[in-house]
Each structure stands twice: as C-alpha cells, then as structure tokens.
KERO-264240 format. One line per field, with one value per residue: chain; x, y, z of N, C-alpha, C in turn. Coordinates in steps of 0.2 Angstrom, whole numbers. Layout:
BEGIN
ch c(A, ...)
n_c1 c(X, ...)
n_c2 c(Y, ...)
n_c3 c(Z, ...)
ca_c1 c(X, ...)
ca_c2 c(Y, ...)
ca_c3 c(Z, ...)
c_c1 c(X, ...)
c_c2 c(Y, ...)
c_c3 c(Z, ...)
***
This chain:
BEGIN
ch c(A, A, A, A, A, A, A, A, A, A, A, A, A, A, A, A, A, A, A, A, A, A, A, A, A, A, A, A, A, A, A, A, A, A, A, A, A, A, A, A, A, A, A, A, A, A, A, A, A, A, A, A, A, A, A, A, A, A, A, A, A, A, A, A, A, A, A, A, A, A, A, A, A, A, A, A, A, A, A, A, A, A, A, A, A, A, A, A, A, A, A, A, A, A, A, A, A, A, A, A, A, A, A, A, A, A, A, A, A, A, A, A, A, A, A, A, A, A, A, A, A, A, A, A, A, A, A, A, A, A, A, A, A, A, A, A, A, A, A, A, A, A, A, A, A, A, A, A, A, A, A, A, A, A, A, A, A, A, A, A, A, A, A, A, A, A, A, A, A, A, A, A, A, A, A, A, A, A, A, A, A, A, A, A, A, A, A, A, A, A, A, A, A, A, A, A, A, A, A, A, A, A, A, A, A, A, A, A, A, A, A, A, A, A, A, A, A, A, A, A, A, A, A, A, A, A, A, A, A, A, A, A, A, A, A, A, A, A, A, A, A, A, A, A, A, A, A, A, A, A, A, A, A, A, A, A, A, A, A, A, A, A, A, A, A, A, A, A, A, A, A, A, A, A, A, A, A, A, A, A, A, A, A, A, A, A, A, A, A, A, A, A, A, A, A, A, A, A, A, A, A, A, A, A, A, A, A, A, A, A, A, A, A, A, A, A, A, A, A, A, A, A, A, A)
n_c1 c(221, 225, 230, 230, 237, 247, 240, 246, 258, 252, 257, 267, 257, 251, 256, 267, 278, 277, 281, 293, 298, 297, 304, 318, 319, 319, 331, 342, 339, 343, 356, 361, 361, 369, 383, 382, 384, 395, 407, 410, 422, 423, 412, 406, 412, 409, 396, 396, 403, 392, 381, 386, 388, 375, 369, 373, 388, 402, 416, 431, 438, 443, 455, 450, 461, 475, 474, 473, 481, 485, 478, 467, 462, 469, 480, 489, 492, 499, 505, 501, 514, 517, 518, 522, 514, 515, 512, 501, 497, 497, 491, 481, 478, 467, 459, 454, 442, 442, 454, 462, 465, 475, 472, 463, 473, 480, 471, 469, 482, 482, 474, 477, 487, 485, 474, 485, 494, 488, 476, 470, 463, 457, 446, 441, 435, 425, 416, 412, 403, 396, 388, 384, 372, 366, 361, 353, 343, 339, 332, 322, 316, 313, 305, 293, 289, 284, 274, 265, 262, 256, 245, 240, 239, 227, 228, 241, 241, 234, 243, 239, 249, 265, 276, 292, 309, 322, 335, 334, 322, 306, 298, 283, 274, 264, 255, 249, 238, 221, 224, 227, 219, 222, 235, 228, 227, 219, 211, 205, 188, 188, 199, 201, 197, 210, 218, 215, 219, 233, 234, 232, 242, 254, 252, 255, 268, 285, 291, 298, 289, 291, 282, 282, 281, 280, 285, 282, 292, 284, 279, 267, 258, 242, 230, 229, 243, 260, 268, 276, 282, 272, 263, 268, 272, 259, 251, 259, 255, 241, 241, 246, 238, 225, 231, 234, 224, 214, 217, 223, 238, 250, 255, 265, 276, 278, 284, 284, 288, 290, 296, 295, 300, 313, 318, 318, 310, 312, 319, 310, 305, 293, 275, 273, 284, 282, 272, 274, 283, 275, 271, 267, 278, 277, 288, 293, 306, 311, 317, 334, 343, 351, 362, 365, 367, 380, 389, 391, 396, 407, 414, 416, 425, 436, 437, 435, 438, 437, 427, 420, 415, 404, 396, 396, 388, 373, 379, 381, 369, 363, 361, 372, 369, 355, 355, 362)
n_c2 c(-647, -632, -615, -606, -593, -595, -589, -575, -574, -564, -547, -538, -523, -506, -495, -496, -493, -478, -475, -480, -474, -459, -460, -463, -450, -442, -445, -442, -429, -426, -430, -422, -409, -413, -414, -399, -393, -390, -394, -392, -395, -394, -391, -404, -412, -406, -408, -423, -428, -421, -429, -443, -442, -440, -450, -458, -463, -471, -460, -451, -445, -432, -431, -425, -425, -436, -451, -462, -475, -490, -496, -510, -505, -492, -488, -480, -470, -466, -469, -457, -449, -453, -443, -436, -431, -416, -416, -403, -402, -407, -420, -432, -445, -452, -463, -458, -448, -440, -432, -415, -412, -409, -396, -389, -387, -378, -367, -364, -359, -349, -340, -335, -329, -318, -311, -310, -300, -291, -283, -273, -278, -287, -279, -271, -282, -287, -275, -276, -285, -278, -268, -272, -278, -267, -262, -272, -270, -255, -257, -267, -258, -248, -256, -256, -242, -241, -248, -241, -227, -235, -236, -224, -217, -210, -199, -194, -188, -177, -170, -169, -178, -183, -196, -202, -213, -211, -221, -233, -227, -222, -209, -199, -189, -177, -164, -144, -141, -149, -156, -146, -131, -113, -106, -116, -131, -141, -155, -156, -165, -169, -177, -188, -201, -203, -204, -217, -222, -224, -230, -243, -245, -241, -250, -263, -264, -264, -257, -238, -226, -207, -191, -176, -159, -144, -128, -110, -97, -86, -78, -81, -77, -79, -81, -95, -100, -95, -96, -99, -113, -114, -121, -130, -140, -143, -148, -159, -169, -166, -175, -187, -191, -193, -206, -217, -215, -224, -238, -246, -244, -246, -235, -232, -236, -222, -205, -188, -171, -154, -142, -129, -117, -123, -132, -132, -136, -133, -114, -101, -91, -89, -89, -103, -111, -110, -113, -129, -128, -131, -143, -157, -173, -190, -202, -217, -228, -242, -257, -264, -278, -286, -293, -288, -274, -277, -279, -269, -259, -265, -264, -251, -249, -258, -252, -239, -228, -235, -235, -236, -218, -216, -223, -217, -210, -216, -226, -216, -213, -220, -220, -217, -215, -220, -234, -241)
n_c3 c(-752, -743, -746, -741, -730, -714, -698, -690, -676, -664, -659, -651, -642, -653, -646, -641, -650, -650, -640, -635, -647, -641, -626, -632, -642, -628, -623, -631, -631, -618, -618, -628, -619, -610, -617, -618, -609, -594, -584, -566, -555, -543, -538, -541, -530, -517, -519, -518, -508, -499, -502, -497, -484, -480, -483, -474, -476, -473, -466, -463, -446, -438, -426, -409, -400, -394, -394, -379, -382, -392, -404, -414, -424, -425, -431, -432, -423, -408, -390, -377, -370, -352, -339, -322, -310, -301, -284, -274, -263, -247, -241, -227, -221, -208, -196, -186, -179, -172, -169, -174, -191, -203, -208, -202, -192, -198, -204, -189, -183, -193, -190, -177, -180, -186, -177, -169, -176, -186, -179, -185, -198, -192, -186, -198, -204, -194, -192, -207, -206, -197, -204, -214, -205, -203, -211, -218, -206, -209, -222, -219, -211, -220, -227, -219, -217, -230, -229, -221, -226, -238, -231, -227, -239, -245, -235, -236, -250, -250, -242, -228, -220, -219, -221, -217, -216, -206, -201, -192, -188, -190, -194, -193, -198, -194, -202, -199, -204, -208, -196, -185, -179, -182, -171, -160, -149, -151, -156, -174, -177, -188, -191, -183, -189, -195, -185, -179, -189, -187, -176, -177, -185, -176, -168, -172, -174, -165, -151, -144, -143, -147, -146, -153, -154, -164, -171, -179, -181, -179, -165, -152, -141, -131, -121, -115, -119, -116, -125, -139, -134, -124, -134, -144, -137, -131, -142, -144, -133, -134, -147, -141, -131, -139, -146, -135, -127, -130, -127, -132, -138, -123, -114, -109, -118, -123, -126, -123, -132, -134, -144, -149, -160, -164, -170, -187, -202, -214, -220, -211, -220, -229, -230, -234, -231, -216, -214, -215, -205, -194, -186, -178, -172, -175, -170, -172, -165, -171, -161, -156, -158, -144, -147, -160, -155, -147, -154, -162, -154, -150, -164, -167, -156, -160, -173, -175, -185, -198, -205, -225, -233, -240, -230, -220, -212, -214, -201, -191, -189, -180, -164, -150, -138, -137, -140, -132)
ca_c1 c(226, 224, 235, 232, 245, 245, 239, 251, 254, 249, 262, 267, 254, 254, 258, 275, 281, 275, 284, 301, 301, 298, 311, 324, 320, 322, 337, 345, 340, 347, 365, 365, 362, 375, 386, 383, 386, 402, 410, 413, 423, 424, 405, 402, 416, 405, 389, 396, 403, 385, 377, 390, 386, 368, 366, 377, 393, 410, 419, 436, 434, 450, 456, 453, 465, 478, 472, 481, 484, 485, 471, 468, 455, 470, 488, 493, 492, 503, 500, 504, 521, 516, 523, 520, 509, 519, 503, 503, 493, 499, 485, 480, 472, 467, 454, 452, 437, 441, 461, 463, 468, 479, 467, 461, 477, 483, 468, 469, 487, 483, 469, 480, 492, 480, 474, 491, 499, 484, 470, 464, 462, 450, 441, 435, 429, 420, 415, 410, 398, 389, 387, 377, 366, 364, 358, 347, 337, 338, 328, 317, 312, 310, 298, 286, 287, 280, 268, 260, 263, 251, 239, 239, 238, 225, 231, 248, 241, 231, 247, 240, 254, 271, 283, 300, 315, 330, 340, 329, 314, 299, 292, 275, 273, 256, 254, 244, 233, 217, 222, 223, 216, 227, 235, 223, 231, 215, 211, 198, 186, 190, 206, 201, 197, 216, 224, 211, 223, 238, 234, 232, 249, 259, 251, 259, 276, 289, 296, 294, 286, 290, 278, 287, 278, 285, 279, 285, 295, 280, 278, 260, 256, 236, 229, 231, 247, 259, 273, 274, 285, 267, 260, 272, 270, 253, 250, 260, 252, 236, 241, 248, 232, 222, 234, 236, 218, 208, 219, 227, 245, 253, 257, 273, 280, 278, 288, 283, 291, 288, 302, 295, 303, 321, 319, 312, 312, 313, 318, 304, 303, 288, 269, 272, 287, 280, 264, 278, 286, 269, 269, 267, 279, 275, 292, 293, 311, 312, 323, 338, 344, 355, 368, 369, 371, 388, 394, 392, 398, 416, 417, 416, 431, 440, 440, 431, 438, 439, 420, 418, 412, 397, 393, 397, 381, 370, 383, 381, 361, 363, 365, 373, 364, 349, 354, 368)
ca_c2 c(-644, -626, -611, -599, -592, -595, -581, -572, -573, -557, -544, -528, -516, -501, -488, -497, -489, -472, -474, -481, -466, -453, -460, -462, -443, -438, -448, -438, -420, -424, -431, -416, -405, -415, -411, -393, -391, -387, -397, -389, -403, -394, -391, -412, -415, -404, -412, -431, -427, -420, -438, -447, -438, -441, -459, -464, -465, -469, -457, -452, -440, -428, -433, -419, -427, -441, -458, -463, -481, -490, -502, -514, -499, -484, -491, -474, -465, -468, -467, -451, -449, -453, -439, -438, -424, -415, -414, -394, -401, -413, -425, -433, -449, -452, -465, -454, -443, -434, -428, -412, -414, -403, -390, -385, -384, -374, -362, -359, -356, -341, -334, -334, -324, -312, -309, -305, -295, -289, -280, -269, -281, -289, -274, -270, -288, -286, -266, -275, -287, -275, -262, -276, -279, -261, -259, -276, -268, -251, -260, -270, -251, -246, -259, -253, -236, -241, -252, -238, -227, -235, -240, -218, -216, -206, -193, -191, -184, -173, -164, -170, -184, -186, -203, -202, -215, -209, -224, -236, -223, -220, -201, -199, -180, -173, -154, -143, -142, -152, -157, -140, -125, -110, -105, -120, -137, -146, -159, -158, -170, -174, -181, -195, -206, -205, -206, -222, -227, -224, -233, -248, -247, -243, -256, -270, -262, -263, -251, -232, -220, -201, -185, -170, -153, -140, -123, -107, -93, -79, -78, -82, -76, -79, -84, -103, -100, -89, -95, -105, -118, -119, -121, -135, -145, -147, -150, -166, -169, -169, -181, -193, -194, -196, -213, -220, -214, -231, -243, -251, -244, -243, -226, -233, -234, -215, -198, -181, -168, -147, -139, -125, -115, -122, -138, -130, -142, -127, -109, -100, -88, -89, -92, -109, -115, -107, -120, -135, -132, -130, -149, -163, -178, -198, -205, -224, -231, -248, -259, -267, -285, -286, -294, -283, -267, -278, -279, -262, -256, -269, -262, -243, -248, -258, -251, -232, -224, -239, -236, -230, -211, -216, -225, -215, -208, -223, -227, -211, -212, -227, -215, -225, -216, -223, -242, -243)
ca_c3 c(-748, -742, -749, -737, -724, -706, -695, -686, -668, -661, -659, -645, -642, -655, -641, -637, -654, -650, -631, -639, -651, -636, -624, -639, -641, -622, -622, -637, -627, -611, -621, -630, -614, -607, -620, -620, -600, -590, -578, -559, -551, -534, -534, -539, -525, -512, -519, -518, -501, -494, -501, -493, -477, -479, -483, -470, -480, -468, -467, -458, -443, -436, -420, -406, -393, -397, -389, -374, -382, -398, -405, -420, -428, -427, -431, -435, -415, -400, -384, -374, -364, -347, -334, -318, -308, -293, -279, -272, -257, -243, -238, -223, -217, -199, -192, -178, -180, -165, -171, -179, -197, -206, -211, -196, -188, -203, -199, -182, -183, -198, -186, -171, -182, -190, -172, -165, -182, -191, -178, -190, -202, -189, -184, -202, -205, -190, -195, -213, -204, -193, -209, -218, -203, -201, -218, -217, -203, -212, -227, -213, -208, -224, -228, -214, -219, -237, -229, -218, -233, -242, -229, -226, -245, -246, -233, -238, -257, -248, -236, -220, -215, -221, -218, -220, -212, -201, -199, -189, -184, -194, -194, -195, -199, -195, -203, -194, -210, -207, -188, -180, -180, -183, -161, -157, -148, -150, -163, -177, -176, -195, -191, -179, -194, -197, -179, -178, -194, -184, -170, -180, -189, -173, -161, -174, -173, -157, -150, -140, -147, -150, -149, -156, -155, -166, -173, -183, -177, -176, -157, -150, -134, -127, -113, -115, -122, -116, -129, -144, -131, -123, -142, -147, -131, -129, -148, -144, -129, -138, -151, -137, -128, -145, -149, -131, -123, -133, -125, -138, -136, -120, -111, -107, -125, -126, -124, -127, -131, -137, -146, -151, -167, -161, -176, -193, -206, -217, -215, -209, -223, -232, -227, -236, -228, -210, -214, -215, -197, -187, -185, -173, -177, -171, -171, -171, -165, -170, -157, -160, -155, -138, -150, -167, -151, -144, -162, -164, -149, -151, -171, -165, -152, -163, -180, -177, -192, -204, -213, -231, -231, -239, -227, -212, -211, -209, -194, -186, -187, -173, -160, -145, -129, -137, -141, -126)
c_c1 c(225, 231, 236, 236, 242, 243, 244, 251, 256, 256, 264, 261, 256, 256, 264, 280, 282, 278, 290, 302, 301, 305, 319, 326, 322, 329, 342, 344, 343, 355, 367, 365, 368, 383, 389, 387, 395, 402, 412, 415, 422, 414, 402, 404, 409, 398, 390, 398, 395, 381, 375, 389, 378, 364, 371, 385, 400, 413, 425, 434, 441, 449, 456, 459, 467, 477, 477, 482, 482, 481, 474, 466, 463, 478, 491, 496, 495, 502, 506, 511, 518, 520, 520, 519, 513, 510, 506, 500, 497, 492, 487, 477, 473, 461, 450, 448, 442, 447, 460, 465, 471, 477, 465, 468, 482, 479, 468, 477, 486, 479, 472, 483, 490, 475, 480, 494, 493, 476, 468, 460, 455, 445, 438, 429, 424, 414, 409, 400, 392, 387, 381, 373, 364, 358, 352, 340, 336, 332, 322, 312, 308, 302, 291, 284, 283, 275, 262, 260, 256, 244, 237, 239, 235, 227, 238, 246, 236, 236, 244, 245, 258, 276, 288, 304, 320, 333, 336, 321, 312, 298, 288, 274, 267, 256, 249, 237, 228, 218, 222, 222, 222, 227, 230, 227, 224, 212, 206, 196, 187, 194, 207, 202, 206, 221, 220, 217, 231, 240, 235, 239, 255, 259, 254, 265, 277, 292, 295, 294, 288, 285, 280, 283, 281, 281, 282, 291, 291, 276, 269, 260, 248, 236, 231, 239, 251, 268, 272, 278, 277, 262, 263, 270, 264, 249, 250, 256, 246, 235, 244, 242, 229, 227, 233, 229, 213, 212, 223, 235, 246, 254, 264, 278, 281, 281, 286, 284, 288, 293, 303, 296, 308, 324, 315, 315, 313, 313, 311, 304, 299, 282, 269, 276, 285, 275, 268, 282, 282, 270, 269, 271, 279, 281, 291, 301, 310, 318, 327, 341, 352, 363, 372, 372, 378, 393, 394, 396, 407, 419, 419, 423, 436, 443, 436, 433, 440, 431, 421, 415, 406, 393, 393, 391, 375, 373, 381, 374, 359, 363, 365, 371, 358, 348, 359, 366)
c_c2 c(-636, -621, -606, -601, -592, -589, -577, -570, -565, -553, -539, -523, -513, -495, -491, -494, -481, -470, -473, -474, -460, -454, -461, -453, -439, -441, -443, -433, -421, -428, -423, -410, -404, -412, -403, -389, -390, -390, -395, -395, -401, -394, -397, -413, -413, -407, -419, -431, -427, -429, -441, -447, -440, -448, -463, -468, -467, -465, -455, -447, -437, -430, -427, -419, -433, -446, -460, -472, -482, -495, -502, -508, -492, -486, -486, -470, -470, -466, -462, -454, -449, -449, -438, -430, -423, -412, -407, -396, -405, -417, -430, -440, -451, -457, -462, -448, -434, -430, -422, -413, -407, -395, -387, -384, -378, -367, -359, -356, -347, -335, -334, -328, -319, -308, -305, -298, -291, -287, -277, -272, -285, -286, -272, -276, -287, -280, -271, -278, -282, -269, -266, -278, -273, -259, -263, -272, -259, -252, -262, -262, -246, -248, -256, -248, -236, -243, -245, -231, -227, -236, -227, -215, -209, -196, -191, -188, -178, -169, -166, -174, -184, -191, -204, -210, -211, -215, -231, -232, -219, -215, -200, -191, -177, -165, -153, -142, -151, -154, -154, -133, -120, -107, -110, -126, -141, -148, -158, -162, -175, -177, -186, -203, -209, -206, -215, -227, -226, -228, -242, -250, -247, -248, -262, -268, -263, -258, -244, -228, -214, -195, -180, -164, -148, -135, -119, -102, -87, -83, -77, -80, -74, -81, -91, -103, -95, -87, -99, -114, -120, -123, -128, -141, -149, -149, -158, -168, -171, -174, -186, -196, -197, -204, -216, -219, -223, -235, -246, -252, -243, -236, -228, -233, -225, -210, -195, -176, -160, -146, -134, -123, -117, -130, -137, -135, -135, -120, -104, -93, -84, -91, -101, -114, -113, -114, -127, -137, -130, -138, -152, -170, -183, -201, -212, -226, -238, -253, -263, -273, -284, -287, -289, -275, -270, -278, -274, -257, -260, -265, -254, -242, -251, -255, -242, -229, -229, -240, -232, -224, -212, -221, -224, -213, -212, -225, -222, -210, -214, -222, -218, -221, -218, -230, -244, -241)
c_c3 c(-749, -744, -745, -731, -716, -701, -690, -680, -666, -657, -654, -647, -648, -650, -639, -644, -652, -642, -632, -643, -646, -632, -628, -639, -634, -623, -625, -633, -621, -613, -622, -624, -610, -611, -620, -614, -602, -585, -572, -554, -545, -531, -535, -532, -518, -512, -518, -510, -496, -495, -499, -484, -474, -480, -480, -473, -475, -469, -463, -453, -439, -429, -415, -402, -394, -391, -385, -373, -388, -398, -412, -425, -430, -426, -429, -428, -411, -395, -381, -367, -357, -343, -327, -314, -300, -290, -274, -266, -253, -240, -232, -220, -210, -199, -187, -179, -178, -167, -177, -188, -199, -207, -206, -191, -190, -201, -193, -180, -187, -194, -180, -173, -183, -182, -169, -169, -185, -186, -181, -195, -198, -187, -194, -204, -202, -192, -204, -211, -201, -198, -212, -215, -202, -208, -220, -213, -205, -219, -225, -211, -215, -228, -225, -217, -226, -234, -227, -222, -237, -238, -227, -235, -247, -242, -234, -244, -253, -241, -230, -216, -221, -216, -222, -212, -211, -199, -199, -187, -191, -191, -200, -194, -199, -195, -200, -201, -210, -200, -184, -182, -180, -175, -157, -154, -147, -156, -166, -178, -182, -193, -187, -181, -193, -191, -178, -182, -190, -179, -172, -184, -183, -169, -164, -174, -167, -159, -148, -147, -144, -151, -149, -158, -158, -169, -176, -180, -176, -169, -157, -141, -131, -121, -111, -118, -122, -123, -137, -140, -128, -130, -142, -143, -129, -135, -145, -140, -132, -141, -148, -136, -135, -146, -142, -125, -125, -127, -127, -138, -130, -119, -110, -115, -127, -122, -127, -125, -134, -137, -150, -159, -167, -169, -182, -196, -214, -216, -216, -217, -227, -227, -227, -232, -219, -208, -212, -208, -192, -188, -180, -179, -174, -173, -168, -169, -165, -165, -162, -155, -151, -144, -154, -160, -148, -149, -163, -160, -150, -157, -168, -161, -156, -170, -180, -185, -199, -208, -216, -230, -231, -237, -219, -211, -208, -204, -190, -183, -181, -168, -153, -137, -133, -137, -136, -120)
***
C-alpha cells in the first residue's frame, strides 16, 4: 500500500491574488477620500433632484390655474365659484335673410346722424380719401418720370434734359446747350437721336402735351426775330414739329406756347443762371378719372379749409380750370 499524498485539486488562478490585493487597496483610498471630504447637502439635493428629472423620476408639478373640478388624482383642489358673465351685446336671431338685423339698423341710424350733426366730420373723411388718391396718382407720375429718367440717362449727366414732377405733369426740360444755337430756333442735328427718345417715352403715356418756349432777359432783336417773344415761340414750335412731324404722336394732344423772359427759373443774373432759362419745356399732364375729379370737386365744397398745411400744396398743384 502506497504512502504517498493524493494530489491536490487545482486551485484559482495566481492573478486572482494579485487582483484581490489591488481592489482591497482601491477600496481603502477611495474610504479614506471619503473620509476626508465635506458634505454639501444643498449641492447633493440639486444633484439628486437633476437625476430625478432625468431618469423620468415623478415628480409634483405647481398648479398654473385651479382645476374647474375635483378628481380621484387631485383630492386637495376644488372647483371654481361659478358666476355668471353679464353679455355687453344684445344678439339677434332671424331666419329671414332679407330683415335688417340689429347692426345694420344700428349703423344707419349713426350715419343719418353724423350726416345731419357732424358735416364737417363728413367732409374731412371725404378730403382724407381724395388726399390719398391724390398722392397715389402723384407716386404713379413719379414712377414714370424715373422711368423716362433712366431711359434719358445719358443726357441728363450731360445738361441737355432735365425731368422734374409738378403734381401730375412730367417736365421734360431741354436747355439750349446742345439743341440750339446761341439767337437760333432751329435744332441741331445731334439732338434728333434724343427727340426720337422722346417720342418713344411720350407716345406710351396719355395725356396733352405742353411746349413751353422760354428765354433770358437780354433783348434779341434780328431779322428773324424782332423779340425774344419771337425767340421763345418758335423754339417751341420747333420742338413741336420735331415730336409730332413722324407720326407717332397726334397734333391734337399738343399746345404751344412762347413766354419769353416773363418765367425764369432762376434770376437772370449770371451767364450761368442766363444759360438755365433759355429753354424749351415738354410738359406731360397726365389725365385724371371722371370720378377722383367729382370727389375732388365735392371735398373742396364741403370741407375747403379742413387739409393739413403740409399738404396744401399737393391740393393746390391740381389746378381745377385744367381737371373741371
């Protein structure tokens, strides 16, 4: 019979000693850290709260507005005093399409009255309307003038045309630089190019046309000319035929006039402002609608002196032997 020892059943790993003794040691340093710390209970509170928050914890939630009854979920809340809502309106029902209702008889009542007691009050309203179509069709005119503006571009940087608005009328201002000779009423041939562009901008506009002969205040007396009234006159005249000779615009759209030295646009004083009222001007009056001239005509009887100042001026531009 044998003496020897049985063999030993096989035991843990050696690295499970060597793992045991490390986490033993963490253990130990993170007590004593623990240890060493300071407890902020408001700053766990805030941090157990956020969590809570975050992991979908329940929580309670403040009431904006007290429920208007009570439930198994909310013992604590009662239901609101019910009171009773006085109605500011009187209501109406009708089956009857066709019957006035309240409202309308309410209205025509107020605008009876306001007609009998309170004419002024109806003349500015009126006055307020025809101010803001006056101002529409003053923007509608404005527009144009930019347009034709840009389509003369070239010659307005170069002093031969200026456009300005008056109310509703486009002036088209042709200095005597580049289109006439100095005592001449007859056009140079350069300046054809640009009445060709004239013809083309006012033949798509309505409305009469305007030719306005003007000149300085030094007296011209030749042979052809024994005044500057003949000077001014047949400038325009000039620059009629040129626009209304092709074809394109009627002769019937146009009036022409000479006016001498009697309208400078600046005083005659200098050679420079002298060069500014030799011109010819192409006035455009745009028309205006049968209707907006009856409102303008009824505001002007009922409410004449009830426009703001600054807005008298655009009123007065309308000038009523021209649209009456």
């Amino acid at each position: 019979m044998s003496n020897k020892c049985p063999e030993c059943p096989p035991s843990l790993p050696a690295w499970m000693g060597t793992f045991a003794d490390l986490m033993s040691l963490l253990m130990c340093f993170f007590v004593l850290l623990l240890s060493f710390s300071e407890m902020d209970v408001l700053k766990f509170k805030r941090l157990a709260g956020s969590m809570s928050e975050a992991f979908g914890v329940q929580r309670q939630i403040n009431a904006d507005s007290i429920p208007m009854g009570t439930s198994i979920i909310a013992q604590e809340f009662s239901p609101g005093k019910p009171e009773p809502t006085p109605l500011q309106t009187v209501m109406q029902q009708s089956t009857d399409s066709d019957s006035p209702d309240l409202y309308q008889i309410c209205e025509d009542e107020v605008k009876e009255a306001l007609e009998k007691e309170c004419p002024k009050v109806q003349g500015k309203e009126l006055s307020d309307v025809v101010i803001d179509k006056i101002k529409m069709l003053m923007e509608e005119t404005e527009s144009d003038a930019i347009n034709m503006a840009s389509s003369l571009q070239e010659e307005v940087r170069n002093n031969q045309v200026e456009i300005e608005t008056r109310g509703r009328r486009i002036v088209i201002r042709v200095q005597e630089k580049g289109s006439f000779r100095s005592g001449s009423a007859e056009l140079n041939e350069e300046f054809f190019p640009v009445v060709d562009k004239l013809i083309d901008l006012l033949k798509s506009l309505e409305g009469p046309i305007a030719v306005e002969g003007h000149t300085d205040n030094i007296p011209i007396k030749t042979a052809l000319f024994r005044s500057n009234w003949d000077l001014s006159a047949a400038r325009a005249l000039e620059v009629a035929h040129a626009l209304f000779d092709s074809g394109e615009l009627p002769q019937e759209r146009f009036s022409i006039a000479g006016y001498s030295d009697t309208k400078p646009l600046v005083p005659n004083d200098t050679p420079e402002d002298r060069a500014k009222n030799r011109r010819v001007e192409i006035i455009l009056q745009q028309p205006i609608d049968d209707k907006t001239k009856a409102e303008i005509k009824q505001a002007r009887e009922t409410a004449p002196d009830i426009l703001p100042a600054d807005q008298a001026d655009e009123w007065k531009q309308l000038n009523p032997n021209e649209i009456f």
